[in-house]
CHARMM internal coordinates of N, CA and C (Angstrom, degrees):
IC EDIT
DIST 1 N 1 CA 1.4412
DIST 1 CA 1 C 1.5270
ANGL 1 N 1 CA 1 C 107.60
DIST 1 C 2 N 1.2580
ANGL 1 CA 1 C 2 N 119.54
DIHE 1 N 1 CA 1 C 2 N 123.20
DIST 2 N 2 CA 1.3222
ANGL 1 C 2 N 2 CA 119.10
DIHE 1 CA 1 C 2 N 2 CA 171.12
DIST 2 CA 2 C 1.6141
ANGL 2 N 2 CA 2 C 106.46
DIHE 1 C 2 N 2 CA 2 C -123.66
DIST 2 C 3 N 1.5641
ANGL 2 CA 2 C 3 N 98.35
DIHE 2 N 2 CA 2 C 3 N 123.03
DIST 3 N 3 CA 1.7142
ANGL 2 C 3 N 3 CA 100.67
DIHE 2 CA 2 C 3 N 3 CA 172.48
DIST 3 CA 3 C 1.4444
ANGL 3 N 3 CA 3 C 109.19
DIHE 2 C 3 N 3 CA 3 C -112.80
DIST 3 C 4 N 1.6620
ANGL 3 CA 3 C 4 N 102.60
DIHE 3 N 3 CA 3 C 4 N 147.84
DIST 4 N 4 CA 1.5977
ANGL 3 C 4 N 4 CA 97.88
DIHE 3 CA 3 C 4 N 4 CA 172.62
DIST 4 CA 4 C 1.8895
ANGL 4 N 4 CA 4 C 108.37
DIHE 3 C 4 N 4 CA 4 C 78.87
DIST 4 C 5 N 1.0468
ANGL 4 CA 4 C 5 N 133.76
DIHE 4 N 4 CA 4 C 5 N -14.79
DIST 5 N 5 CA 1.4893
ANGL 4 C 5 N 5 CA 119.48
DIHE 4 CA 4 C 5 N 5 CA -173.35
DIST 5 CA 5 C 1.6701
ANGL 5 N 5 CA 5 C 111.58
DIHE 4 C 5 N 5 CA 5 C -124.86
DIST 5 C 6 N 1.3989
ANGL 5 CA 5 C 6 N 98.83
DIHE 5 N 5 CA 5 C 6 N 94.61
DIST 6 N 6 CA 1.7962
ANGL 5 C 6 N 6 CA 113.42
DIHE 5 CA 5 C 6 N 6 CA 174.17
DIST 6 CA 6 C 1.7047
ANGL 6 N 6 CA 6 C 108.37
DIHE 5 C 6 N 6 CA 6 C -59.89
DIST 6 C 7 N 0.9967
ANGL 6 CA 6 C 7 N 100.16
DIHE 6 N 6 CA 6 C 7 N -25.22
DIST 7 N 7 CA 1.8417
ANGL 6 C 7 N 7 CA 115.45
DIHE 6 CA 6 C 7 N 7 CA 179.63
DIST 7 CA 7 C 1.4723
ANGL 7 N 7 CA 7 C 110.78
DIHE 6 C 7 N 7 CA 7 C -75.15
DIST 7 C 8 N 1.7113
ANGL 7 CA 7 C 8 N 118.33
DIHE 7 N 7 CA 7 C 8 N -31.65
DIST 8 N 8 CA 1.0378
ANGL 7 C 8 N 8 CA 89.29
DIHE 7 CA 7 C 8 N 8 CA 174.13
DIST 8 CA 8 C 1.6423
ANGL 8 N 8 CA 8 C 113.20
DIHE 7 C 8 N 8 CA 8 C -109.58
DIST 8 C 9 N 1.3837
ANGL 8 CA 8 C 9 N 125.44
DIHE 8 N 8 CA 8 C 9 N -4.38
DIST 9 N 9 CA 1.3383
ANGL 8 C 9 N 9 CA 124.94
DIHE 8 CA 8 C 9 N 9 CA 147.95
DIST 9 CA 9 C 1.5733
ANGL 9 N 9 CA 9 C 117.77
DIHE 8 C 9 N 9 CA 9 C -46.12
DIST 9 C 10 N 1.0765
ANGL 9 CA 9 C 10 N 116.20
DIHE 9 N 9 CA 9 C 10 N -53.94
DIST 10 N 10 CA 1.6215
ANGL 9 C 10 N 10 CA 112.99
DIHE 9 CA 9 C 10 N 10 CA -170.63
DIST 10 CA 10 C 1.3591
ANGL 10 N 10 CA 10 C 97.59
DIHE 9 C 10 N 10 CA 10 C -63.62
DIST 10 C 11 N 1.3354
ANGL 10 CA 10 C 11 N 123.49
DIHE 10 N 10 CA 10 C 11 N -16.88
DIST 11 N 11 CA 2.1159
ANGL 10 C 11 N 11 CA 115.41
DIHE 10 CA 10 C 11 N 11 CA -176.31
DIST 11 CA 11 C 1.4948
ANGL 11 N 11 CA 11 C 80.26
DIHE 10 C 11 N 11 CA 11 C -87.45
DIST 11 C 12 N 0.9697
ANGL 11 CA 11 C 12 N 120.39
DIHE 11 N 11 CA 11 C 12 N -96.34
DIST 12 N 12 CA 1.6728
ANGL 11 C 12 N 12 CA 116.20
DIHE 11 CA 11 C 12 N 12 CA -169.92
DIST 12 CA 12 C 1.4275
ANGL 12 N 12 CA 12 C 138.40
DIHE 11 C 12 N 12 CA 12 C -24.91
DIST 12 C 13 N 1.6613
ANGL 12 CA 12 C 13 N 120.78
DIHE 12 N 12 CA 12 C 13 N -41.38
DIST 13 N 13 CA 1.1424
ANGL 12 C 13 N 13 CA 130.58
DIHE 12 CA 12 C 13 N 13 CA 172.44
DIST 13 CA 13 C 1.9583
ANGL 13 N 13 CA 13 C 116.12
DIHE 12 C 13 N 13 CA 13 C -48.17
DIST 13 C 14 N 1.0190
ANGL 13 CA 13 C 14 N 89.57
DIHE 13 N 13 CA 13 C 14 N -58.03
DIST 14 N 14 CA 1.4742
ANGL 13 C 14 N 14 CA 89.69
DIHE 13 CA 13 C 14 N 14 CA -174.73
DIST 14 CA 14 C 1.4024
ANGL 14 N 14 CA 14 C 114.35
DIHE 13 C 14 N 14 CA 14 C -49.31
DIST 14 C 15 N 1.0635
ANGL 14 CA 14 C 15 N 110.21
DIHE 14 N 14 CA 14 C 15 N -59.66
DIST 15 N 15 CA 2.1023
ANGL 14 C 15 N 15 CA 122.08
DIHE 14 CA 14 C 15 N 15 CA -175.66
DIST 15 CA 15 C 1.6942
ANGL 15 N 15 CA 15 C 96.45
DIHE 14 C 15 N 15 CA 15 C -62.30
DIST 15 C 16 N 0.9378
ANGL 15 CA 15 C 16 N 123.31
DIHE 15 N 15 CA 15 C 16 N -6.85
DIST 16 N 16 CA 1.9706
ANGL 15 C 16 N 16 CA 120.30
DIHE 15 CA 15 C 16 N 16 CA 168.53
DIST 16 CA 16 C 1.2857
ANGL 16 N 16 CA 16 C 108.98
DIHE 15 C 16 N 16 CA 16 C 76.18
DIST 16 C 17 N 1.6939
ANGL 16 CA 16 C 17 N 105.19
DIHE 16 N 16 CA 16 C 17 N 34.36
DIST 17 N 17 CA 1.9805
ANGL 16 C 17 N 17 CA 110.62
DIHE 16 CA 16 C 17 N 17 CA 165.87
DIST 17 CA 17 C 0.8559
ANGL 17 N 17 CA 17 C 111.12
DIHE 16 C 17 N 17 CA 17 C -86.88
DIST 17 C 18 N 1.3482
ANGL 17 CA 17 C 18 N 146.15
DIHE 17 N 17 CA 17 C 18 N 17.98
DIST 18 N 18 CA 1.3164
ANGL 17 C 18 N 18 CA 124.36
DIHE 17 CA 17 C 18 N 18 CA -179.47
DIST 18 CA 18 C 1.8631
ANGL 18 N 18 CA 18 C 94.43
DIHE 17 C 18 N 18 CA 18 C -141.92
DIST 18 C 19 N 1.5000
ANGL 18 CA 18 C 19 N 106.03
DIHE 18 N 18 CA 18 C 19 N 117.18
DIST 19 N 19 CA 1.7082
ANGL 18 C 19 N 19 CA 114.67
DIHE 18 CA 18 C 19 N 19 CA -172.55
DIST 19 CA 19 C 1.4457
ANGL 19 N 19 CA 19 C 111.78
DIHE 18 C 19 N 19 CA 19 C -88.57
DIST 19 C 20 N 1.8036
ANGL 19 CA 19 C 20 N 116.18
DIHE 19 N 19 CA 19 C 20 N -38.27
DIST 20 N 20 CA 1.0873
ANGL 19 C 20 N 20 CA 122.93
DIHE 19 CA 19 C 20 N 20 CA -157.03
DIST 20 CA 20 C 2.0155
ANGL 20 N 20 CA 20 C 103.02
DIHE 19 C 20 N 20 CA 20 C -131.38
DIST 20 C 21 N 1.5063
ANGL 20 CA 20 C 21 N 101.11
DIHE 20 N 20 CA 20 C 21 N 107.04
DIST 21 N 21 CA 1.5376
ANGL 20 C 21 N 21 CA 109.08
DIHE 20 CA 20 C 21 N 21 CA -179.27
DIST 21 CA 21 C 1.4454
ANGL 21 N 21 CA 21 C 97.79
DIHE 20 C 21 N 21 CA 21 C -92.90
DIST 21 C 22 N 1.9468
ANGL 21 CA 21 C 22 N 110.38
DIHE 21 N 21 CA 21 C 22 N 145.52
DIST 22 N 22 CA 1.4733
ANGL 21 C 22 N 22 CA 99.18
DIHE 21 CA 21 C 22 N 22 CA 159.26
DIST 22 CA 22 C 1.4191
ANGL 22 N 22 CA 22 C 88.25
DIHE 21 C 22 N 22 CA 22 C -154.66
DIST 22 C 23 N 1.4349
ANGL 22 CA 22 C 23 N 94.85
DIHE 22 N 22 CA 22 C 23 N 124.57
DIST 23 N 23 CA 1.4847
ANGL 22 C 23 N 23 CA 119.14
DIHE 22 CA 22 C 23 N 23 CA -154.27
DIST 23 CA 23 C 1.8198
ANGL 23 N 23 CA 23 C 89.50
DIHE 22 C 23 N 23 CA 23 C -96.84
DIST 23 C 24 N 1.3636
ANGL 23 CA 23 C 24 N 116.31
DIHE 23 N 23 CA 23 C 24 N 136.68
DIST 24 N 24 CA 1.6855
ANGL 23 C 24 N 24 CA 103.89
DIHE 23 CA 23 C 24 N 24 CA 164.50
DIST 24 CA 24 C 1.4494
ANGL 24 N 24 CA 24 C 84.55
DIHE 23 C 24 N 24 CA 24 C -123.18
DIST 24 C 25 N 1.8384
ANGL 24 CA 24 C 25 N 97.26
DIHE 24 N 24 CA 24 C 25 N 146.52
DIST 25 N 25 CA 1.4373
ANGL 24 C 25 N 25 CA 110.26
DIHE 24 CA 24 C 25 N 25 CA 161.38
DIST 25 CA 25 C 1.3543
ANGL 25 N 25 CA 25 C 116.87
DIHE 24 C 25 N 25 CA 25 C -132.39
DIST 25 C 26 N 1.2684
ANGL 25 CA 25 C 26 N 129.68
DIHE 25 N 25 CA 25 C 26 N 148.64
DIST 26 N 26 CA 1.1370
ANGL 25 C 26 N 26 CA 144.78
DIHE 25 CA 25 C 26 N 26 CA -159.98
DIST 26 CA 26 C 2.0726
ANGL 26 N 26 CA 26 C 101.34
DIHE 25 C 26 N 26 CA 26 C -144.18
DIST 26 C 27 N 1.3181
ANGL 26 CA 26 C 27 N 108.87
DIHE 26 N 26 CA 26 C 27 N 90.24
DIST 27 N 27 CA 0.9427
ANGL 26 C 27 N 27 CA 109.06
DIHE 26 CA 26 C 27 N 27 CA -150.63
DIST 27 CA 27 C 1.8130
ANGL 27 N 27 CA 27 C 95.40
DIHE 26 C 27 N 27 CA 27 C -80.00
DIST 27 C 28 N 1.3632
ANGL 27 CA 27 C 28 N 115.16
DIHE 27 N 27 CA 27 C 28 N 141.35
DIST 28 N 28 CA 1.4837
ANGL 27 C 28 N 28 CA 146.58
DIHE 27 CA 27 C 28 N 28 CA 169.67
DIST 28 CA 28 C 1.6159
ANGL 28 N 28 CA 28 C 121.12
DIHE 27 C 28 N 28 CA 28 C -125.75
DIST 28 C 29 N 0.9621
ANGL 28 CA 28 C 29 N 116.90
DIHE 28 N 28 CA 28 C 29 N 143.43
DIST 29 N 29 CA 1.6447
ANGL 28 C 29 N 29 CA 126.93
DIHE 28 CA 28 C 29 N 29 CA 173.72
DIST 29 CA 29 C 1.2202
ANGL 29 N 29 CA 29 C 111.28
DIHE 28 C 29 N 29 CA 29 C -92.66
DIST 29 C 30 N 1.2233
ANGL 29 CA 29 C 30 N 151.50
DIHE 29 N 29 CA 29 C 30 N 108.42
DIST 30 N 30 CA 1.0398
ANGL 29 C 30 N 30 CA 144.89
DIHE 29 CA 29 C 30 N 30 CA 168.93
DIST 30 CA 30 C 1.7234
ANGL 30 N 30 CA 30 C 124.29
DIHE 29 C 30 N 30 CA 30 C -133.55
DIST 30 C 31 N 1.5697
ANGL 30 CA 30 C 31 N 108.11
DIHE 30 N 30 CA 30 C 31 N -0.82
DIST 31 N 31 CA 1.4040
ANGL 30 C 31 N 31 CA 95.89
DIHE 30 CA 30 C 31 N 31 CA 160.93
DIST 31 CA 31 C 1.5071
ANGL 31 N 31 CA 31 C 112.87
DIHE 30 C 31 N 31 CA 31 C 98.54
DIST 31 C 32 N 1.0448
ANGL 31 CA 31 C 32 N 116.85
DIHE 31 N 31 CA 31 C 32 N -69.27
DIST 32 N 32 CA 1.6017
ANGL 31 C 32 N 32 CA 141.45
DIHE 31 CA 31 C 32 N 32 CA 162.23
DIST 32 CA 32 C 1.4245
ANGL 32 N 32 CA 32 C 137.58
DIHE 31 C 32 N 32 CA 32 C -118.72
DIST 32 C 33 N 1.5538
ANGL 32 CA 32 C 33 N 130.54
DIHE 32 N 32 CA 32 C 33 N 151.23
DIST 33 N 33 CA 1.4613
ANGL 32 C 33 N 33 CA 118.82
DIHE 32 CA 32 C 33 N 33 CA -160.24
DIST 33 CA 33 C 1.3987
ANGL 33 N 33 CA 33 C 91.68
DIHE 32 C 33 N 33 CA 33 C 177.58
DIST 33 C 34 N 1.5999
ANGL 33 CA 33 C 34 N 96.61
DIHE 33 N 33 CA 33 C 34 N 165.07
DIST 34 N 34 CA 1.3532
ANGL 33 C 34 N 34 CA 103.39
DIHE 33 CA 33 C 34 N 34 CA -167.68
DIST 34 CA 34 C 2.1216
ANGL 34 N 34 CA 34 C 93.70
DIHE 33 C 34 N 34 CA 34 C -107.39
DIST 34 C 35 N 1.2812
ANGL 34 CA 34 C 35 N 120.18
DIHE 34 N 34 CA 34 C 35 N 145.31
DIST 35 N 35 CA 1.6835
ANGL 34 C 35 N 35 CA 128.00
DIHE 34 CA 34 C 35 N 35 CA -176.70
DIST 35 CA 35 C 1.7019
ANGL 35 N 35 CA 35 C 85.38
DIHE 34 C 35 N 35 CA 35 C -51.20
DIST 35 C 36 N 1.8834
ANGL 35 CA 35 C 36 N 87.24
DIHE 35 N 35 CA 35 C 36 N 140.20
DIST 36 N 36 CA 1.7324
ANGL 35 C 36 N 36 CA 80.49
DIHE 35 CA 35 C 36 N 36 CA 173.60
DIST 36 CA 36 C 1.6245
ANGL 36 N 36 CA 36 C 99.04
DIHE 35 C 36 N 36 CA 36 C -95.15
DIST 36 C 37 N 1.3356
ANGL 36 CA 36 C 37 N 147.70
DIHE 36 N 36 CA 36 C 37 N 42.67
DIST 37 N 37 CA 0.7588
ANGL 36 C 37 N 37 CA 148.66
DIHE 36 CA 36 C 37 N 37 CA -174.93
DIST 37 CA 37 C 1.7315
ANGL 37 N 37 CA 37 C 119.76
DIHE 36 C 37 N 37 CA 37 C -178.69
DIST 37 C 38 N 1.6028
ANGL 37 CA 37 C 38 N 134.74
DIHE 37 N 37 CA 37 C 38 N 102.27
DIST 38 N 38 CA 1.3631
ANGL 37 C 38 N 38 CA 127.07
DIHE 37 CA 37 C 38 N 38 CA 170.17
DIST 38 CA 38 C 1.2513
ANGL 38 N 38 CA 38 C 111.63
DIHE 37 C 38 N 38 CA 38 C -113.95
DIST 38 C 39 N 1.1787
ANGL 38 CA 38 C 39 N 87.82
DIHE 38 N 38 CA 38 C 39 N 120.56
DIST 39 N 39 CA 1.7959
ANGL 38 C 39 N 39 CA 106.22
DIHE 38 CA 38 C 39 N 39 CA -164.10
DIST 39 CA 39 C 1.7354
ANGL 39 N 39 CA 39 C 88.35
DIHE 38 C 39 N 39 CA 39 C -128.95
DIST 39 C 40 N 1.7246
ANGL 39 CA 39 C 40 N 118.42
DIHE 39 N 39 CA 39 C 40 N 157.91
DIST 40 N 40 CA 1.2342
ANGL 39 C 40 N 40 CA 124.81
DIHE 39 CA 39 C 40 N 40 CA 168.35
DIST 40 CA 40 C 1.6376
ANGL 40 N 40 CA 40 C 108.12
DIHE 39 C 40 N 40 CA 40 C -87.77
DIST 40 C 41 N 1.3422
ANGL 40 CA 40 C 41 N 111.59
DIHE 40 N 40 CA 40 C 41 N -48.39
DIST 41 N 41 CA 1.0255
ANGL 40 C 41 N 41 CA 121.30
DIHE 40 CA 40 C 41 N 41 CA -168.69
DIST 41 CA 41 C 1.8244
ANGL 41 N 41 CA 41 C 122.23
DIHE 40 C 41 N 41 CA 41 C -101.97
DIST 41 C 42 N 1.1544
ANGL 41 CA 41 C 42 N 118.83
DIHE 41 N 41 CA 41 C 42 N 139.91
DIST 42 N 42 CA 1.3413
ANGL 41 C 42 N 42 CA 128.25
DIHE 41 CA 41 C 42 N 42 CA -178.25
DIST 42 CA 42 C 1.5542
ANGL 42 N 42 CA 42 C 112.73
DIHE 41 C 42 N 42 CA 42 C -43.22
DIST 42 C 43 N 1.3815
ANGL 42 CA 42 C 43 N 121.29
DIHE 42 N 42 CA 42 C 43 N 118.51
DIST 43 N 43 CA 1.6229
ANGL 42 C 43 N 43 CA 109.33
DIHE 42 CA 42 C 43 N 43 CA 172.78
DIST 43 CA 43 C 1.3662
ANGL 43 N 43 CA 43 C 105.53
DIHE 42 C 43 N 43 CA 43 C -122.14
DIST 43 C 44 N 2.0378
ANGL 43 CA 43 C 44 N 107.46
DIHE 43 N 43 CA 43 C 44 N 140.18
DIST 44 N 44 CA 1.3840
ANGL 43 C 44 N 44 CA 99.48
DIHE 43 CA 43 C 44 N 44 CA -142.52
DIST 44 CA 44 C 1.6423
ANGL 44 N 44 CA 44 C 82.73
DIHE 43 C 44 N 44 CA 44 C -99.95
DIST 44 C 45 N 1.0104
ANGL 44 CA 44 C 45 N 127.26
DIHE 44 N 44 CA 44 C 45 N 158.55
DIST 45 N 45 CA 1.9500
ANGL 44 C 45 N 45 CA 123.38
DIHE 44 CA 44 C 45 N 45 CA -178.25
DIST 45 CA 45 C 1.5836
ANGL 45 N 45 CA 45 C 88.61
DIHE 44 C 45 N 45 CA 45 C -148.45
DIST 45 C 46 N 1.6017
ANGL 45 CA 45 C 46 N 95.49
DIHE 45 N 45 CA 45 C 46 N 140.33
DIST 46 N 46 CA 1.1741
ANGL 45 C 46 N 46 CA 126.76
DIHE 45 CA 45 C 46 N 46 CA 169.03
DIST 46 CA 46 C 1.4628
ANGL 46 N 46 CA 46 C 125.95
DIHE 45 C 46 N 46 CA 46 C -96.36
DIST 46 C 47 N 1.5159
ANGL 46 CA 46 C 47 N 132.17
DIHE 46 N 46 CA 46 C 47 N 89.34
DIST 47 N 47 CA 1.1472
ANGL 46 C 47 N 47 CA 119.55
DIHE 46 CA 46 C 47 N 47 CA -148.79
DIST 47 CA 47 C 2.0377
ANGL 47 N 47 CA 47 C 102.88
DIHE 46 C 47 N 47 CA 47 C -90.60
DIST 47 C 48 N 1.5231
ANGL 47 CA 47 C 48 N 96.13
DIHE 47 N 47 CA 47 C 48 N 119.76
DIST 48 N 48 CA 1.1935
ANGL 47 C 48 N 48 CA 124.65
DIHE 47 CA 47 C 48 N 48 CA -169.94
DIST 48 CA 48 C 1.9071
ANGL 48 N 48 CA 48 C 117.50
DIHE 47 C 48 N 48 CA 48 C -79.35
DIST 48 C 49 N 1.3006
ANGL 48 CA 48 C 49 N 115.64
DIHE 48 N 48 CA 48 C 49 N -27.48
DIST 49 N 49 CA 1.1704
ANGL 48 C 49 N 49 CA 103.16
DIHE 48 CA 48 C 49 N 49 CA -156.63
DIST 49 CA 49 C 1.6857
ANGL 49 N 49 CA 49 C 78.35
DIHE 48 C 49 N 49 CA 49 C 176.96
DIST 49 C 50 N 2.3401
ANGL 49 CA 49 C 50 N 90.06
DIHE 49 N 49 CA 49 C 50 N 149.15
DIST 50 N 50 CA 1.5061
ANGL 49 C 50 N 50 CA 95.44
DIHE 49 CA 49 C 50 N 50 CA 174.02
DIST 50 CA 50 C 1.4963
ANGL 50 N 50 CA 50 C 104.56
DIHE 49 C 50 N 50 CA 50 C -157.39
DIST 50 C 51 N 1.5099
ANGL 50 CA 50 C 51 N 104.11
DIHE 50 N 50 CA 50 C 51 N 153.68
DIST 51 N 51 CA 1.7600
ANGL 50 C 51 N 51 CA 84.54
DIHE 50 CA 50 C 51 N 51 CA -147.58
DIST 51 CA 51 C 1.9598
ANGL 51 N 51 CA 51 C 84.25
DIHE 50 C 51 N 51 CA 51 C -129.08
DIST 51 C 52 N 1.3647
ANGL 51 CA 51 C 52 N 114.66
DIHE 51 N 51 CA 51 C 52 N 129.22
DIST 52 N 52 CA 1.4712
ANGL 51 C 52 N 52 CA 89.16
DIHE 51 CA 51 C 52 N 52 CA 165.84
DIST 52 CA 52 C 1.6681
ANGL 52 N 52 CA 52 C 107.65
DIHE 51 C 52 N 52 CA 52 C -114.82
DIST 52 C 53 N 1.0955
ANGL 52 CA 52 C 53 N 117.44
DIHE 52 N 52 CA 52 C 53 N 177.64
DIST 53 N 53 CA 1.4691
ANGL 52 C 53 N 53 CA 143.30
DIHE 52 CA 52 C 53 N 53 CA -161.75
DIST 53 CA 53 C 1.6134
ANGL 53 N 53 CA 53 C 101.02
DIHE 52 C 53 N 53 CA 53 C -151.72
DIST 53 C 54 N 1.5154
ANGL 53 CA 53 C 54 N 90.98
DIHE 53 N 53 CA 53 C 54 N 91.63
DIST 54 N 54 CA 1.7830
ANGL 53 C 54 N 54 CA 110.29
DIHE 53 CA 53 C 54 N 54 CA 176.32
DIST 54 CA 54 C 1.7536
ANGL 54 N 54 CA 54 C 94.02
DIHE 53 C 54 N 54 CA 54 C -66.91
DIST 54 C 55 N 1.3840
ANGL 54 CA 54 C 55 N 122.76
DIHE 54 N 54 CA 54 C 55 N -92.68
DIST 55 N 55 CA 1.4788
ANGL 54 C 55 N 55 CA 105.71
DIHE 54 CA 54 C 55 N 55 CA 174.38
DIST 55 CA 55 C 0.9493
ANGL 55 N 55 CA 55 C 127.68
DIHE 54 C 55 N 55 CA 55 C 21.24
DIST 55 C 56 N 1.4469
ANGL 55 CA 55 C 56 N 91.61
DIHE 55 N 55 CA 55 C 56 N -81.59
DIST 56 N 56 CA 1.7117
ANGL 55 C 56 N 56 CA 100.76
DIHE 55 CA 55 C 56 N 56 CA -168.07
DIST 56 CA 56 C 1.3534
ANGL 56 N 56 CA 56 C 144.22
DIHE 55 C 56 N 56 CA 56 C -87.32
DIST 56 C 57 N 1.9131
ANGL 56 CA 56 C 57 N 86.08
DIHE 56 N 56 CA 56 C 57 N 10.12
DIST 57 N 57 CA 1.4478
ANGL 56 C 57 N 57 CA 100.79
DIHE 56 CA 56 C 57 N 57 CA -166.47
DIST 57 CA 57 C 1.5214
ANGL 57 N 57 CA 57 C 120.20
DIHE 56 C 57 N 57 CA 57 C 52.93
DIST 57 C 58 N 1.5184
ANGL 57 CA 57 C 58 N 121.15
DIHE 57 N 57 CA 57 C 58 N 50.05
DIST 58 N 58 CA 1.5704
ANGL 57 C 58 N 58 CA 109.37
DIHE 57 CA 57 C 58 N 58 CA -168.50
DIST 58 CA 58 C 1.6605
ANGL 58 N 58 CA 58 C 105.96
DIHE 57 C 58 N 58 CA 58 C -143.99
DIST 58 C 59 N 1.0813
ANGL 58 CA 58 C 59 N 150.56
DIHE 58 N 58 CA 58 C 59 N -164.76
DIST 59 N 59 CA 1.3014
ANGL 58 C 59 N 59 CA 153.30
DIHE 58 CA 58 C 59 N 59 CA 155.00
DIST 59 CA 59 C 1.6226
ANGL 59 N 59 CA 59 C 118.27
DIHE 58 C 59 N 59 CA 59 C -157.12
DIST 59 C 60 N 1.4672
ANGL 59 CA 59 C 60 N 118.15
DIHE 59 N 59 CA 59 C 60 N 155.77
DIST 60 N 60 CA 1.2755
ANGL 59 C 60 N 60 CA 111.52
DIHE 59 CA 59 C 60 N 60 CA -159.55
DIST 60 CA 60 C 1.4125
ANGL 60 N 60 CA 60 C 98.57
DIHE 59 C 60 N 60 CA 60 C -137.19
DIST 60 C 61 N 1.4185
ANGL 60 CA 60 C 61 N 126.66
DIHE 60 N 60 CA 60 C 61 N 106.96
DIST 61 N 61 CA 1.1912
ANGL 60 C 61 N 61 CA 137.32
DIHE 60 CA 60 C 61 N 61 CA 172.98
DIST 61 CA 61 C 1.4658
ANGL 61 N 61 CA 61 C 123.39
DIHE 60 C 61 N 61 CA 61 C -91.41
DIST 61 C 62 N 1.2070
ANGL 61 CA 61 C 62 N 106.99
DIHE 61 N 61 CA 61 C 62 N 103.99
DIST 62 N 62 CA 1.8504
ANGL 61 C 62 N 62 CA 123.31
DIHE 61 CA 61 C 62 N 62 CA -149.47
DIST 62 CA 62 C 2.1850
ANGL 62 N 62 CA 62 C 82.82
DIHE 61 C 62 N 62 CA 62 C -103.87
DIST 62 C 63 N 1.4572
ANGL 62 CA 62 C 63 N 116.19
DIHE 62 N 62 CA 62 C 63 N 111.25
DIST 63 N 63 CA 1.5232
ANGL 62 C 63 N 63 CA 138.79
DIHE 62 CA 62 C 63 N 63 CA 166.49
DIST 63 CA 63 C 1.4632
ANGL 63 N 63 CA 63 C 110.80
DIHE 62 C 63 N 63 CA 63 C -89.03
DIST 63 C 64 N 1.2735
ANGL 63 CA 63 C 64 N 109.16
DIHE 63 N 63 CA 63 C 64 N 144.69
DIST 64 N 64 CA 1.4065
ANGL 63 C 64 N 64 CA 108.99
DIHE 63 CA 63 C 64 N 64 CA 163.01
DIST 64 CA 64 C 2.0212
ANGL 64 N 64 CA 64 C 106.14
DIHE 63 C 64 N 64 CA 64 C -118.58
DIST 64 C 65 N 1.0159
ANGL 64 CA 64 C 65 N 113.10
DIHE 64 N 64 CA 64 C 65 N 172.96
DIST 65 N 65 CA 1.4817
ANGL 64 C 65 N 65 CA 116.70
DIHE 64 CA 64 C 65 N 65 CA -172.23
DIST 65 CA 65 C 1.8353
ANGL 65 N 65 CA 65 C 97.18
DIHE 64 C 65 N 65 CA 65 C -87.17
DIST 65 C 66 N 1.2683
ANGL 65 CA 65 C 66 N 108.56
DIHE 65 N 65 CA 65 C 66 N 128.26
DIST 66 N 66 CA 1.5829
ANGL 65 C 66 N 66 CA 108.40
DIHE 65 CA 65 C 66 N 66 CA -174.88
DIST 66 CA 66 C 1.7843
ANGL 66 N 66 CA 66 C 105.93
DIHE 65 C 66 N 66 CA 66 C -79.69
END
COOR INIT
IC SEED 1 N 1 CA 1 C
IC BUILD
């Protein structure tokens, strides 16, 4: 499980270590941002499952590797 680190997804993603993404978003406006992901190459994801969180105002989009 890695939370919080685009640095170490973008090392892993490419070589096909990582099977199961689960993205949470908590949506904000802010205008500008850094890619949550730099990858060279296209990664194809199969989106599996979606979870929301009234509370928290948030949703959790759980990918699998296509």
């Amino acid at each position: 499980m890695i939370y919080g680190s685009g640095g170490i997804v973008s090392a892993l993603a490419p070589k096909g270590l990582i099977d199961d993404y689960r993205i949470f978003v908590a949506p904000v406006v802010l205008g500008k941002g850094k890619s949550l992901f730099s990858v060279d190459a296209k990664i194809s994801l199969k989106l599996l499952e979606t979870m929301i969180f009234r509370g928290a105002d948030m949703v959790m989009l759980r990918y699998l590797s296509a």
